[in-house]
N, C-alpha and C positions, 0 to 999 in steps of 0.2 A: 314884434318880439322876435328876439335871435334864438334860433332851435340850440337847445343843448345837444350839448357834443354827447357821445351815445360814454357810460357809466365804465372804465376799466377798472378792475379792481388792484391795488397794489400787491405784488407777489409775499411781501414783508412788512409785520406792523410797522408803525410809523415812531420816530424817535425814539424816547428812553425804554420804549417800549420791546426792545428789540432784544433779542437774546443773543450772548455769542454760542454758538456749538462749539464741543471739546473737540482741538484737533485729535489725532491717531495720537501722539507722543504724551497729550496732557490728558490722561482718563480722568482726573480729578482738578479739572478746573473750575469747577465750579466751587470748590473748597477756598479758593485764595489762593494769597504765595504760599501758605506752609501746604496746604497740596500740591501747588507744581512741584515745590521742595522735594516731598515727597516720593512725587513719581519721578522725578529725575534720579533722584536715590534706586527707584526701582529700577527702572532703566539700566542707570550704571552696573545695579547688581548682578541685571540679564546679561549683559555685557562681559560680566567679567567672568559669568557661570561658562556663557560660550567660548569664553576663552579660554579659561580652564579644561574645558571638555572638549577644544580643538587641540590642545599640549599634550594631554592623556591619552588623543588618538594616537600621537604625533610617537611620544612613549611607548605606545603598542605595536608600533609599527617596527619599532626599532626595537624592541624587544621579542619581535616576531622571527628579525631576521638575526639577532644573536643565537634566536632557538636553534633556528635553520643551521647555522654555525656551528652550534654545538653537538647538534647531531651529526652532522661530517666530521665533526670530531671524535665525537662516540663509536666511530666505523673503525677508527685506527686506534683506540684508545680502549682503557678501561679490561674489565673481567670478560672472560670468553665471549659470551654470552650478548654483551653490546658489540664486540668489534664482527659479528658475523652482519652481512647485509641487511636480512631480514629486519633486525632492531634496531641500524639507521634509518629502515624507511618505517620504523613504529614510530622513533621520536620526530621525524621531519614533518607526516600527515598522518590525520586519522583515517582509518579503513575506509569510511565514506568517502573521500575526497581522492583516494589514491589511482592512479590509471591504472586498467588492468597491465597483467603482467604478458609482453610481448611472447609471441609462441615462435621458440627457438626451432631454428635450423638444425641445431647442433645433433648429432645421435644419443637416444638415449638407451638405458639398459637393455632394452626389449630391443631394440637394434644389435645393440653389441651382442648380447648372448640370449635371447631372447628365443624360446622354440628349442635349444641347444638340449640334450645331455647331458650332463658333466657325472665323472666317477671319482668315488674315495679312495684314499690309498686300500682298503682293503675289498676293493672292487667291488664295493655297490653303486649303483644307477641312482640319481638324481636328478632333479627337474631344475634345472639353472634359474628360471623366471624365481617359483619357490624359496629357492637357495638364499638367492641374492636382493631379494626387496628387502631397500629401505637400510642399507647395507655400503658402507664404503668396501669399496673392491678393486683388490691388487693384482693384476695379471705378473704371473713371474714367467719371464722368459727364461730359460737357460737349461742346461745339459749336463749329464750326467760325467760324459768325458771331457768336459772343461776345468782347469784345475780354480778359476775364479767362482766360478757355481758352485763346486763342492766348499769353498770356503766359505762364501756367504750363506748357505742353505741352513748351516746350524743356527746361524745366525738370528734368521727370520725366522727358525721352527719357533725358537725363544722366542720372540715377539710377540708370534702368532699366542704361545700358550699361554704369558702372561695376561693378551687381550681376552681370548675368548675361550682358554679352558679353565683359568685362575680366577677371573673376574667371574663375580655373582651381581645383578645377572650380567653374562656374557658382553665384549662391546661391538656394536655392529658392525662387523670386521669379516672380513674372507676376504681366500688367497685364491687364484687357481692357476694353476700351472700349466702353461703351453710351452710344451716340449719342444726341444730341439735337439731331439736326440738322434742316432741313425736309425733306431729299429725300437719296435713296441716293445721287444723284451729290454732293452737298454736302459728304455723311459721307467718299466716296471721295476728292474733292479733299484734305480737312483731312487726311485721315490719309495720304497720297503727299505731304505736305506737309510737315506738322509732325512727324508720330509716330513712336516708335521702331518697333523690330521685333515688338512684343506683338500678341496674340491680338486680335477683337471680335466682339461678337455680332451677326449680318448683321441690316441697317437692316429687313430687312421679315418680321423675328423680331417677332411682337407680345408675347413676353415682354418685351421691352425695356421696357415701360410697367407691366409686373407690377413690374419690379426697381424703377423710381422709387417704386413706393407703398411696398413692401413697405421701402426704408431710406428713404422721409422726404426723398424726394429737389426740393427746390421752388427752387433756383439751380444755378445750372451756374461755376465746375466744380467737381467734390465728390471726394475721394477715398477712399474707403469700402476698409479693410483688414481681408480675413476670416481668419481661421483657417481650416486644413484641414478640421476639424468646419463649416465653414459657421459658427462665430460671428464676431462682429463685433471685431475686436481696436482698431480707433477708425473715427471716422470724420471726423477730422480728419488726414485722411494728409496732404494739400494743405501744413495750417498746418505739419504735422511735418518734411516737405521742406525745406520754407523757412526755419525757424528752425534744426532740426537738423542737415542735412543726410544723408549716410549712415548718420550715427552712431544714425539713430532707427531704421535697418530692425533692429539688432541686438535693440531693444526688440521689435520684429513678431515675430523669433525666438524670442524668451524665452518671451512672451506665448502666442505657438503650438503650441512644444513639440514643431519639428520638428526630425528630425536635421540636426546644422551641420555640413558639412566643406569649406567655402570660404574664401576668404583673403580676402573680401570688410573 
């Protein structure tokens, strides 16, 4: 007798006996054709959801960079209030997401008059830091024995009184006046004379001669308008009076970026 061969067992039942497993695409094969039907319907549905919902990305993305758009345009357009910097970078990013803001070189107030003195026209002492926070500020350059200073001086005293003695409350506005006069009594006549109620820096302050160089100061009279930071926001205040009238401090504002609640 021939030894049998040793017993393997087949890995799969034998003929009709055999199942087919549902590929990945047919979960319902075992239903017939109207379940493939079926899942293929589902299928195509997933299909078209993702496509749908790759379009709508597609839409957002293009609607992201319109916003972007239109907040560069909100910078140069619109009511005060949008065309200042600060509100094109509200509507470009949220607070979360914004980089901080770089730390300027530039000088700011505490630079410029910072530690200073400044006097009223009727000779009291004040503390310039005090004075001037939070405050658009016009340095007036000019002289009493200039016949252009004496014209404009009436000028600006209006200005001045419609900002910050007429307006309730007041708008954040000061003048201060750096002499160019020959002598401390010169400087006292002109401003008991002509000048409003604003601050100046005492005639025998030898900063007075720092501030001509440092803004380029070589006629009189000049009106140099800074930002609370100490930058320069023009230095054609003089010409902007005169052609504009009021209507140009609102641009000093904007420019500035300080809080407005005056009916100026």
């Amino acid at each position: 007798m021939r030894p049998r061969a040793p017993y393997q067992p087949s890995l799969s039942p034998p003929g009709p006996t055999a199942l087919t497993l549902p590929g990945p695409q047919d979960t319902c094969g075992r239903q017939g054709g109207a379940g493939r039907g079926g899942a293929g319907r589902s299928a195509g549905r997933r299909r078209a959801r993702a496509g749908a919902l790759a379009r709508r990305g597609g839409r957002g993305a293009e609607s992201a960079g319109r916003g972007e758009g239109a907040a560069g345009r909100a910078r140069g357009k619109g009511p005060g209030w949008l065309r200042s910097p600060a509100a094109g970078a509200a509507l470009s990013s949220p607070p979360h997401l914004r980089s901080p803001e770089p730390v300027s070189s530039r000088p700011a107030m505490v630079d410029v008059l910072g530690g200073r003195r400044l006097v009223t026209r009727d000779g009291a002492w004040v503390e310039a830091e005090a004075a001037l926070q939070n405050k658009v500020v016009a340095l007036y350059f000019a002289a009493g024995r200039c016949a252009p200073s004496r014209d404009f001086t009436p000028l600006l005293c209006d200005f001045y009184a419609e900002l910050v003695g007429a307006a309730r409350p007041p708008a954040p506005f000061e003048v201060v006046f750096v002499s160019a006069d020959g002598s401390a009594r010169e400087m006292w006549a002109f401003m008991r004379e002509l000048h409003g109620a604003w601050l100046a820096l005492p005639f025998h302050d030898p900063y007075r001669h720092e501030l001509r160089t440092r803004y380029h100061i070589t006629v009189t009279p000049r009106l140099v308008v800074l930002k609370p930071s100490g930058e320069i926001i023009t230095d054609k205040g003089r010409k902007q009076i005169r052609e504009q009238g009021l209507a140009c401090f609102q641009n000093w504002v904007e420019a500035a970026d300080v809080f407005q609640n005056f009916s100026g």
